[in-house]
C-alpha positions as CSV (number, residue, x, y, z in Angstrom):
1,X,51.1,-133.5,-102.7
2,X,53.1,-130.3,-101.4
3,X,56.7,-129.2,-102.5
4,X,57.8,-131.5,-99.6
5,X,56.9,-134.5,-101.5
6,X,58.4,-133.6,-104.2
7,X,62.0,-135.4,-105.3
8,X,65.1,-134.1,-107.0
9,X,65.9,-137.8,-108.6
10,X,64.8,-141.9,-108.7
11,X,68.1,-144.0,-108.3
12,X,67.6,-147.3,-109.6
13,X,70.2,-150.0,-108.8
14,X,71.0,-153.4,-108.0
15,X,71.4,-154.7,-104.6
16,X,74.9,-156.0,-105.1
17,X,76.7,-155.1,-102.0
18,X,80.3,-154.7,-104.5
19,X,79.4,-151.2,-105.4
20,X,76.9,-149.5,-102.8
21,X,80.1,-147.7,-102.3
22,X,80.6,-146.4,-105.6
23,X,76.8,-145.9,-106.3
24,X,76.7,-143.6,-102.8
25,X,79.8,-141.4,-104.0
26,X,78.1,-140.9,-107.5
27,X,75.1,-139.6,-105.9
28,X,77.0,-137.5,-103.4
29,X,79.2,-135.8,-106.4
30,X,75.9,-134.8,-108.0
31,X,74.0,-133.4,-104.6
32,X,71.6,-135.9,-104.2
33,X,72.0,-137.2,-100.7
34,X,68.9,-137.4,-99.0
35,X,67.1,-136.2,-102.1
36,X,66.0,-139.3,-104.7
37,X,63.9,-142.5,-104.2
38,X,65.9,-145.0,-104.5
39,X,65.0,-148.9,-106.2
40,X,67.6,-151.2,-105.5
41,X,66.5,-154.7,-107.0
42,X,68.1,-157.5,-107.8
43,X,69.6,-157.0,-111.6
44,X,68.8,-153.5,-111.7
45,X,66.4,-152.9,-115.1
46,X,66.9,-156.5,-115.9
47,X,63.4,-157.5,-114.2
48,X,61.3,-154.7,-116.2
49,X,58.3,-155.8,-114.7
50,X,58.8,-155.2,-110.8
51,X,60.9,-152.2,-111.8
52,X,58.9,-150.4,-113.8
53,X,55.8,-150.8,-111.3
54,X,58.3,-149.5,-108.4
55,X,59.4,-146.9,-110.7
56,X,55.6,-145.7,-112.0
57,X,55.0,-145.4,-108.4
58,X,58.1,-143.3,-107.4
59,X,57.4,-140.9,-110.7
60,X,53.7,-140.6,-109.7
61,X,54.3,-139.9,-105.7
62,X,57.3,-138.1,-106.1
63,X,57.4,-136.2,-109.0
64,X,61.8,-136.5,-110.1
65,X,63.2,-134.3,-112.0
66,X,65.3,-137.1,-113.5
67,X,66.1,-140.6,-113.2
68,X,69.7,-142.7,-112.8
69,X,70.0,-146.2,-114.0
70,X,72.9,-148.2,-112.2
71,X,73.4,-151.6,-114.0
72,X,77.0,-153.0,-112.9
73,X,79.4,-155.8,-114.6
74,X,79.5,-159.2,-113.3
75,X,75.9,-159.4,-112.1
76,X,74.9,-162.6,-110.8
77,X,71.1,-161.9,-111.6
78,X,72.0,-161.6,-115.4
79,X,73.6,-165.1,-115.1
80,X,75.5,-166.4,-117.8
81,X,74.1,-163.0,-120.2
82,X,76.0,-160.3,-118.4
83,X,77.8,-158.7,-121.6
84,X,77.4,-154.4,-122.0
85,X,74.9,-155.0,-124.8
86,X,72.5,-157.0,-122.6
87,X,72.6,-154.8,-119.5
88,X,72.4,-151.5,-122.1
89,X,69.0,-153.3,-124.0
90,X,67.3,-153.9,-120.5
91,X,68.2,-150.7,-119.7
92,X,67.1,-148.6,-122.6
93,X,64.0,-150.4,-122.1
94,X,63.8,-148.8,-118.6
95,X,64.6,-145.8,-119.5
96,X,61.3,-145.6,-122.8
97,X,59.0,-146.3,-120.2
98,X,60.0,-144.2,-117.8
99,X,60.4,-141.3,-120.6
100,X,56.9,-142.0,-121.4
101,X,55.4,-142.2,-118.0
102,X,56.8,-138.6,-117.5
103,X,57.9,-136.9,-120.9
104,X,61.2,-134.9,-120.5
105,X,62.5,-136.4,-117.7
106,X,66.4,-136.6,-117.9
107,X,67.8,-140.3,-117.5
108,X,71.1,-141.5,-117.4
109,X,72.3,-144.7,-117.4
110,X,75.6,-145.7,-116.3
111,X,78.0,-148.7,-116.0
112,X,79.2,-149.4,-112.7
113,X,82.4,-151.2,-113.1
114,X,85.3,-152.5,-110.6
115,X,87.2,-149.2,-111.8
116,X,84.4,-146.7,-111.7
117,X,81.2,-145.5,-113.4
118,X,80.8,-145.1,-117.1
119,X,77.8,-143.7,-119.4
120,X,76.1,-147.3,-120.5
């Protein structure tokens, strides 16, 4: 692959409609329009299995620099488990396997709330 394939970042969100908004204004403030491969699925890191496959393949074709896990509150694909500690699990999960798919790749994961976005 040449330079041109290569990506700055690999967004990974849910498809929740609420906060597109929000999610688009995060990665605007830190220069990334137009510059990450983006995984919007249903839950966010909730289903590890299709995300981590979508992710592998984003890593391995694209080469990030680092990675940004969106989870939100009051996410109808966590159902009735939808507390901090649940989303934070699923998403520390996400974030093992991504770290060892690529060792010292920078991930964040954040909290997308009603009122803004938070460190997870």
């Amino acid at each position: 692959m040449s330079v041109k394939d290569k990506t700055k970042a690999l967004a990974i969100h849910c498809i929740d409609f609420r906060f597109q908004k929000q999610i688009e204004k995060d990665l605007e403030k830190r220069g990334l329009l137009g510059q990450f491969d983006r995984i919007a699925w249903p839950g966010a890191s909730r289903d590890f299995e299709n995300v981590s496959k979508a992710s592998e393949l984003s890593i391995k074709l694209h080469n990030p620099v680092f990675a940004i896990i969106y989870e939100h509150e009051d996410c109808g694909a966590y159902r009735e488990d939808n507390s901090p500690k649940t989303h934070r699990k699923n998403a520390q999960r996400l974030k093992t396997f991504l770290e060892g798919i690529k060792p010292g790749v920078k991930i964040t994961t954040l909290m997308v709330t009603f009122e803004g976005i938070k460190k997870l």
